[in-house]
C-alpha positions as CSV (number, residue, x, y, z in Angstrom):
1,X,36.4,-71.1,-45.9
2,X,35.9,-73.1,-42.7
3,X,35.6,-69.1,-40.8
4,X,33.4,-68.3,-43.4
5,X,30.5,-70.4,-42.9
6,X,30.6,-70.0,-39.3
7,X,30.1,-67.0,-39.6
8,X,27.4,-66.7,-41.7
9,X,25.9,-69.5,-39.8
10,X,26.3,-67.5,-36.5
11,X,24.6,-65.1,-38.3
12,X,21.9,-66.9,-39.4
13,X,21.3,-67.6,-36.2
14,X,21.4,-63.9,-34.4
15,X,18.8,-63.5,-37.0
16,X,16.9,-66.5,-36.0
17,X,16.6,-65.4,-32.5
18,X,16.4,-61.8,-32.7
19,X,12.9,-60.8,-30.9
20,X,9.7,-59.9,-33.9
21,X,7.9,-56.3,-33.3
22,X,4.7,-57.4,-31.6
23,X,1.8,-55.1,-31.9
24,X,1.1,-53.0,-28.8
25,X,-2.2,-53.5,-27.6
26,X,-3.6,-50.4,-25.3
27,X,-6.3,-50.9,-22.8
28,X,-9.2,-48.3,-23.3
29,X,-11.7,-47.4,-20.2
30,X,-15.1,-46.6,-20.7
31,X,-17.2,-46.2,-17.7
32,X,-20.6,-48.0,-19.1
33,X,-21.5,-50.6,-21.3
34,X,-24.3,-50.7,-24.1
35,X,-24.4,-49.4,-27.7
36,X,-24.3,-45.8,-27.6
37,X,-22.5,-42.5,-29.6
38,X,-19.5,-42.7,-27.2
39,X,-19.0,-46.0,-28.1
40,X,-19.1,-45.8,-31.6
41,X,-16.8,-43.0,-31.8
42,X,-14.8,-45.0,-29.5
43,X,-14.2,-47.7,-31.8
44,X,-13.8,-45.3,-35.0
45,X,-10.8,-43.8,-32.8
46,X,-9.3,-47.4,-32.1
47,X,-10.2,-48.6,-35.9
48,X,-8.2,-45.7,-37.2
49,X,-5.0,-45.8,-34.6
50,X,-4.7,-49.1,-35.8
51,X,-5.0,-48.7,-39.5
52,X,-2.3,-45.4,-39.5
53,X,-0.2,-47.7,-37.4
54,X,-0.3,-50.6,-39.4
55,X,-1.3,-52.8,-36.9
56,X,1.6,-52.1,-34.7
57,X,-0.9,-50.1,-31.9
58,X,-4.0,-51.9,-31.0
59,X,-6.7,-50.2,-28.5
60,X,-8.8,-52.7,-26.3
61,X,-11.9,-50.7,-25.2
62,X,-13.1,-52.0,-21.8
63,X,-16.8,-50.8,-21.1
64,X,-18.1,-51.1,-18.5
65,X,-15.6,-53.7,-16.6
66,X,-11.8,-52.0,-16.0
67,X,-12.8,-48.8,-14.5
68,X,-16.2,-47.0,-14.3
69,X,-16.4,-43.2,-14.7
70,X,-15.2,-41.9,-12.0
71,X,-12.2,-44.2,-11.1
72,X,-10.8,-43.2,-14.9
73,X,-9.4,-40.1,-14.2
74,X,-7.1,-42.0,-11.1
75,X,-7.1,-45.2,-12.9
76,X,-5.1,-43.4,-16.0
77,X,-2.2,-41.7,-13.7
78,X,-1.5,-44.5,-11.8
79,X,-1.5,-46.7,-14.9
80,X,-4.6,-49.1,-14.8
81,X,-5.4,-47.9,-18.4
82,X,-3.6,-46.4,-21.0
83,X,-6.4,-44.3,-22.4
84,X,-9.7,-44.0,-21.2
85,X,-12.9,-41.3,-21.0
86,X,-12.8,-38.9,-18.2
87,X,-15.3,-37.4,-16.7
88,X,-14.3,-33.6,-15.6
89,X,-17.3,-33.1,-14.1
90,X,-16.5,-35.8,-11.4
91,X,-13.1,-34.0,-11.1
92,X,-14.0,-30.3,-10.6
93,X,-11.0,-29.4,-7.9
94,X,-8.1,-30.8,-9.8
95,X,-9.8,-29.4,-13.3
96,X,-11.4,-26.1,-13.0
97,X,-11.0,-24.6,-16.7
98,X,-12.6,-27.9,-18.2
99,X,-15.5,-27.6,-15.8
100,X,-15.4,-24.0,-17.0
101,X,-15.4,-25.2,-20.5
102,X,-18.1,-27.4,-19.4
103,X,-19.9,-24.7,-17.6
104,X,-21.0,-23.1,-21.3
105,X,-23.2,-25.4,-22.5
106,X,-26.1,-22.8,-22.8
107,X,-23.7,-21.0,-25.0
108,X,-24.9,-22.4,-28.5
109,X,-27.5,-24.8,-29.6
110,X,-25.7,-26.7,-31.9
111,X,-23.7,-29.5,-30.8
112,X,-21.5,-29.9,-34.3
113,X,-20.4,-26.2,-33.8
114,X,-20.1,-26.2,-30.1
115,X,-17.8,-29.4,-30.3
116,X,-15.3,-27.8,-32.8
117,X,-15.5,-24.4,-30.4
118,X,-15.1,-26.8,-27.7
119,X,-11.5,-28.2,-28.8
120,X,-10.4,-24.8,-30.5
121,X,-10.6,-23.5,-26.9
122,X,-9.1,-26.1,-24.9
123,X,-6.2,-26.7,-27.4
124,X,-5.3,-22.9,-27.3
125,X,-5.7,-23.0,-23.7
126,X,-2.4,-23.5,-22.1
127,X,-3.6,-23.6,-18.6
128,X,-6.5,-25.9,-19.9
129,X,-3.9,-28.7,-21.0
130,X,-1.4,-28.0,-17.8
131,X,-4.2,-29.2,-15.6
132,X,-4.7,-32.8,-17.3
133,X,-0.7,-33.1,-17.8
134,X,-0.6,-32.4,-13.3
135,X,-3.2,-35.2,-13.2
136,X,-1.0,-37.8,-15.2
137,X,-3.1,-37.8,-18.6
138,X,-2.5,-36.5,-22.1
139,X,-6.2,-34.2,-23.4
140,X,-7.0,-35.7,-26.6
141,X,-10.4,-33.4,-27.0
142,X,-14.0,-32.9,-26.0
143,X,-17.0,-34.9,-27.2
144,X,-20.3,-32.8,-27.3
145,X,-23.7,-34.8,-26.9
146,X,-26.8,-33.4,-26.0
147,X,-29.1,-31.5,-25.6
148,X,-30.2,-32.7,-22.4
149,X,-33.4,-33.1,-21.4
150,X,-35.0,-34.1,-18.1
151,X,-37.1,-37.5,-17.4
152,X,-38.7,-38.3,-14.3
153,X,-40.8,-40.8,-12.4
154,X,-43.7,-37.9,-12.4
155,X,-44.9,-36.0,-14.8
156,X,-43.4,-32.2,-14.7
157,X,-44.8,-30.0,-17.3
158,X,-45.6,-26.7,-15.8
159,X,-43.5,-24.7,-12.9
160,X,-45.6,-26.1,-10.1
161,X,-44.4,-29.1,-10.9
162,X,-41.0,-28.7,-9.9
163,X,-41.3,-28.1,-6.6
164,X,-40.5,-30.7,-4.0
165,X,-38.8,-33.1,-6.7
166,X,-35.5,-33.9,-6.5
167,X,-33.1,-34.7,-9.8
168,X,-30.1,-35.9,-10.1
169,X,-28.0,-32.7,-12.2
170,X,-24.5,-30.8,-12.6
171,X,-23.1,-28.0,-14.1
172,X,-25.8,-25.7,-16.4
173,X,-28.1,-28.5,-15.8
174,X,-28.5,-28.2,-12.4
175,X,-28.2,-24.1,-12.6
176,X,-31.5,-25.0,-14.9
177,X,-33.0,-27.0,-12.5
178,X,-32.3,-24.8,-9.4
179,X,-34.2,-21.9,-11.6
180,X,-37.0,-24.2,-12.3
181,X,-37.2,-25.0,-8.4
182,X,-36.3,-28.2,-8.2
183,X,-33.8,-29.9,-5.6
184,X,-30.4,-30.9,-7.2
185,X,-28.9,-34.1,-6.0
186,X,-25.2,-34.9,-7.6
187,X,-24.8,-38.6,-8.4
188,X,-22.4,-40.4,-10.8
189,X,-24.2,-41.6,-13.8
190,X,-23.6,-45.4,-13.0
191,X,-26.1,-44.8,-9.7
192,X,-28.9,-43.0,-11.6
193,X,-30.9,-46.4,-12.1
194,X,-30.7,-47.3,-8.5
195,X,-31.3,-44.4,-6.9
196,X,-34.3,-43.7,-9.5
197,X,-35.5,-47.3,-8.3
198,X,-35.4,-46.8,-4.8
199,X,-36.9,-43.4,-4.8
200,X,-34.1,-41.5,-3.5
201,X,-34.0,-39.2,-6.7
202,X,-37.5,-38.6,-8.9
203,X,-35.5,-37.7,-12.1
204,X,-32.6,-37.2,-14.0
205,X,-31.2,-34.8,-16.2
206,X,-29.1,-36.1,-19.4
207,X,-29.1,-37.3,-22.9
208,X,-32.2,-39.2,-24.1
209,X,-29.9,-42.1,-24.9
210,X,-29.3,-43.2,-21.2
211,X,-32.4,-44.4,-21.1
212,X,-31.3,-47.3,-23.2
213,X,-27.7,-46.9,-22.5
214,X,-28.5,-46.6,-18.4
215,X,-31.7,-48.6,-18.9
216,X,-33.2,-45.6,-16.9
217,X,-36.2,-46.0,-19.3
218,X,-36.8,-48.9,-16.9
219,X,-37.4,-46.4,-14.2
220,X,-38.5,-43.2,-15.5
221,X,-42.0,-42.6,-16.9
222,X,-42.1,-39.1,-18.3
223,X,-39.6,-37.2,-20.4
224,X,-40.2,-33.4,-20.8
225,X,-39.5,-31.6,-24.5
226,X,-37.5,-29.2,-23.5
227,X,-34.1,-29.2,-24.5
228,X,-31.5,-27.7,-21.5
229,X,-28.1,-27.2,-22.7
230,X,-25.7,-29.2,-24.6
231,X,-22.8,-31.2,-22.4
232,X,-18.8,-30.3,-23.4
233,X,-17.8,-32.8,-20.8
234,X,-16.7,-35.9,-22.4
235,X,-13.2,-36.5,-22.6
236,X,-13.2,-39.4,-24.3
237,X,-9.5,-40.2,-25.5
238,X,-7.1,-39.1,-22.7
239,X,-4.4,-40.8,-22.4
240,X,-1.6,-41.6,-19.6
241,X,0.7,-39.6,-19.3
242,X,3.1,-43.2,-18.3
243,X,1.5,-44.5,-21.4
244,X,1.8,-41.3,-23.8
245,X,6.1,-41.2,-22.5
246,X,6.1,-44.3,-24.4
247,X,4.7,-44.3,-28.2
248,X,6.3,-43.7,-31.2
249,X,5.7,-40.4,-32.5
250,X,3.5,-41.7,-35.3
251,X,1.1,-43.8,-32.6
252,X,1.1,-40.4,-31.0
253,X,-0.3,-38.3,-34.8
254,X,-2.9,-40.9,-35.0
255,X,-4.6,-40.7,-32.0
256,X,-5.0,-36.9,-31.9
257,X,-6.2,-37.2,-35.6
258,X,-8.7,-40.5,-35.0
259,X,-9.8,-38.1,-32.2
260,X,-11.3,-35.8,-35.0
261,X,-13.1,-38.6,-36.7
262,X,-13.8,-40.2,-33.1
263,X,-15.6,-37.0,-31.7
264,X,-17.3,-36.3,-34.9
265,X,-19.1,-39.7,-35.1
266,X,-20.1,-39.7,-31.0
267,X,-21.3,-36.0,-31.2
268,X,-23.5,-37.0,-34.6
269,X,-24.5,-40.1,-33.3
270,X,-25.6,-38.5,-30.0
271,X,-28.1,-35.9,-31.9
272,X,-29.1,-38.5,-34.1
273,X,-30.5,-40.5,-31.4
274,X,-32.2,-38.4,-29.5
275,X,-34.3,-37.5,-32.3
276,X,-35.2,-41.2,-33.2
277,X,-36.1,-41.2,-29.5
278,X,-38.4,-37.9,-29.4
279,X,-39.9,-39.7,-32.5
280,X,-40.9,-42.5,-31.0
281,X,-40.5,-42.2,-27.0
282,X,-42.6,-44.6,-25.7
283,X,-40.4,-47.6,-27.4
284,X,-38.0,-46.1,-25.0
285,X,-39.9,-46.0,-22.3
286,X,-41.0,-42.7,-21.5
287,X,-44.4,-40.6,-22.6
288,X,-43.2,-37.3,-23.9
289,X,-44.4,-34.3,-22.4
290,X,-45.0,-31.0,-23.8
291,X,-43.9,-28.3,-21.1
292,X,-46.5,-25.1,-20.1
293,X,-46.1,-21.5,-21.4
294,X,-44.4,-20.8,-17.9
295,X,-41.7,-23.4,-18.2
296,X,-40.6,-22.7,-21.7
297,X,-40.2,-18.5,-20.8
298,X,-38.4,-19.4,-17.7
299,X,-35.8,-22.0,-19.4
300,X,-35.4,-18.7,-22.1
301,X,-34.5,-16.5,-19.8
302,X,-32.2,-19.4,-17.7
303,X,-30.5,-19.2,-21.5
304,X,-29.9,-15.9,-21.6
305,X,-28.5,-14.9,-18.2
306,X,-26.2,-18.1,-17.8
307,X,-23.5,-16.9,-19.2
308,X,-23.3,-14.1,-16.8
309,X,-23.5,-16.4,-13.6
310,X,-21.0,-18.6,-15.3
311,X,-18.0,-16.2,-14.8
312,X,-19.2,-15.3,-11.6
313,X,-19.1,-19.2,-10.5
314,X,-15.9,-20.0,-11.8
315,X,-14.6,-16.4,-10.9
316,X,-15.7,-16.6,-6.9
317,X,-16.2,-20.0,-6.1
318,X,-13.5,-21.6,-8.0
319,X,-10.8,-19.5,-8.3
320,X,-10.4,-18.4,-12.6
321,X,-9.3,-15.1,-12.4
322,X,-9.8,-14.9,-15.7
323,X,-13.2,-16.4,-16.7
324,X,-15.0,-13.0,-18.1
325,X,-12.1,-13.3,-20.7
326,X,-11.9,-16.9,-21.0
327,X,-16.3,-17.1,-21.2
328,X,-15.7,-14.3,-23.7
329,X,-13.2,-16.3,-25.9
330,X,-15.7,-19.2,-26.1
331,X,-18.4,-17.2,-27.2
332,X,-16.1,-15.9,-30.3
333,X,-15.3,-19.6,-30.9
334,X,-19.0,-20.6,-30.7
335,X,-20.1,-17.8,-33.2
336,X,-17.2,-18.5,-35.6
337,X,-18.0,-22.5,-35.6
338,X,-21.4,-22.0,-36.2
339,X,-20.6,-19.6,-39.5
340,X,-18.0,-23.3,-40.2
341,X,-20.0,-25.8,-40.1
342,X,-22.8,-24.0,-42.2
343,X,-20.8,-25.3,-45.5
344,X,-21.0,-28.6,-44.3
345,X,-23.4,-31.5,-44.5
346,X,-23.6,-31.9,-40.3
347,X,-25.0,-35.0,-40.2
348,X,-21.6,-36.1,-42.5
349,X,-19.3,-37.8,-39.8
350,X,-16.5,-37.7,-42.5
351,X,-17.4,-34.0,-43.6
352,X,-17.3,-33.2,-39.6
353,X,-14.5,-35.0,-38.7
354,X,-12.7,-33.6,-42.1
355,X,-13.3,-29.9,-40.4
356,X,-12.1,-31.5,-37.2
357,X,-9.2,-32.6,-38.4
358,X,-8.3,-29.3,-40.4
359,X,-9.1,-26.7,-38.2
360,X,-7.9,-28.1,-34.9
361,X,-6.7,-31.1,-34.6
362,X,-3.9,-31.3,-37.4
363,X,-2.2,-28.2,-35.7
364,X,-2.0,-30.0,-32.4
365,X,1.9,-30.6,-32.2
366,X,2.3,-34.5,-29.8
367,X,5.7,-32.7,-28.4
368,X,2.9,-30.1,-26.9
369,X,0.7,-32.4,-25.0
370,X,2.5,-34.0,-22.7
């Protein structure tokens, strides 16, 4: 009897002081502060990890103060954040198929369909995911925002007045602005403001948002109505590869499914503010202009050739053997999205993310990734 009861009470005590499951808390990167898109499908992602984990994974989003944009994509292999939103743009050497992906931005108009096209290619794209996993991060899927559109300390409205400016553009946007005959100059987005202040740069080309979300509507004066191209560039969830080795296989399912709900709430919320801005500019800081005959023939016909000069770039200058093919696959994806999402309500984050989820992201296997 005496044995007994110590050994129950030995095991009482092994119970006592065996160690509790703490929730995991994750530290999210996001290279600017404000209220924006990003950031609210930024949150949506972290909301639902947490709910499909119950509780056991938390995501801390960091804006603005951890890493800015382009220490993320560093910052995430060598373990300063577990997830955070990369820039490829910043990155073109060490990721030359998502700056191709990013490249085709003229290649549809709508940003609901091009987003679903977007992470229909890059998940089929085995290259495409190889050349995140070599820079120590997990893809997670592409955010699409846009259109862009170009604001500037002067007014530009016709083709004259291009010449001699200088604005800050990459990618399609600066293929835009080069045919419109202005001087590109390639800045990170965190050193728009001051170098829009201190008349180094007379403009910038992005989403009508930054100017609240930048505060470039501080130092910009005119915006010009006439939408560019739509940006595929915004890896928003990737994750390190250190980080990824780590979580349990259902932490793993709900952050490649939050990304569906995640991207479809920053994409909608994107379009949805730039038309509350083009409503109402000057609460934004900016008179809206209406661009000349000349300017709206010559951004057509930018539109219809880029495609053309896109697989020429990425076939001579950067080295993908392949990119008639791989331009050619997008354009499929792009015209089948755009017959998808025409049996949706688009401005339905759940309806979106709901096609999202079923068409892409739900065939993503974790074992796949990384």
């Amino acid at each position: 009897m005496k044995h007994l009861k110590l050994t129950t009470l030995a095991a009482t005590a092994a119970i006592a002081l065996a160690p509790i499951a703490q929730a995991e808390t994750l530290r999210h990167a996001v290279g600017s502060a404000g209220v924006s898109g990003l950031i609210d499908g930024t949150e949506a992602w972290a909301d639902y990890i947490k709910e499909q984990t119950g509780g056991e994974t938390e995501i801390k989003i960091y804006a603005g103060s951890l890493l800015n944009f382009t220490e993320t994509f560093t910052g995430l292999r060598d373990g300063i954040a577990d997830s955070g939103f990369v820039v490829p743009a910043y990155h073109r050497a060490e990721l030359p198929y998502a700056n191709l992906l990013s490249d085709m931005g003229t290649a549809g108009v709508d940003p609901v369909a091009m987003a679903g096209a977007a992470n229909e290619f890059m998940f089929t794209c085995a290259p495409c995911l190889a050349e995140f996993n070599n820079a120590g991060q997990v893809f997670l899927g592409n955010t699409v925002t846009g259109p862009y559109y170009m604001y500037n300390q002067k007014p530009v409205k016709a083709l004259a007045d291009f010449e001699g400016i200088k604005v800050r553009g990459f990618g399609p946007f600066a293929r835009w602005l080069d045919a419109m005959g202005a001087s590109t100059v390639s800045l990170g987005a965190t050193d728009i403001y001051e170098s829009m202040s201190q008349g180094h740069i007379d403009g910038n080309v992005h989403t009508l948002e930054t100017l609240d979300t930048l505060s470039t509507g501080e130092v910009a004066d005119y915006a010009l109505n006439q939408p560019i191209a739509v940006f595929i560039g915004n890896t928003m969830f990737n994750v390190s590869a250190m980080t990824w080795a780590g979580l349990s296989d259902q932490t793993k399912r709900a952050m490649i499914d939050g990304a569906a709900i995640g991207h479809a709430i920053a994409t909608i919320d994107s379009v949805n503010q730039a038309e509350a801005i083009l409503a109402d500019p000057q609460a934004h800081g900016v008179e809206l202009l209406e661009p000349d005959a000349d300017v709206k023939e010559k951004s057509e016909a930018f539109r219809t050739s880029d495609m053309e000069a896109v697989v020429t770039l990425n076939r001579d200058e950067y080295g993908i053997s392949d990119s008639e093919a791989q331009v050619a696959r997008f354009q499929e994806l792009v015209a089948k999205w755009d017959a998808l999402v025409k049996d949706i309500d688009t401005s339905d984050p759940k309806a979106v993310g709901d096609l999202y989820l079923r068409e892409v992201f739900s065939k993503v296997d974790p074992a796949s990734l990384g």
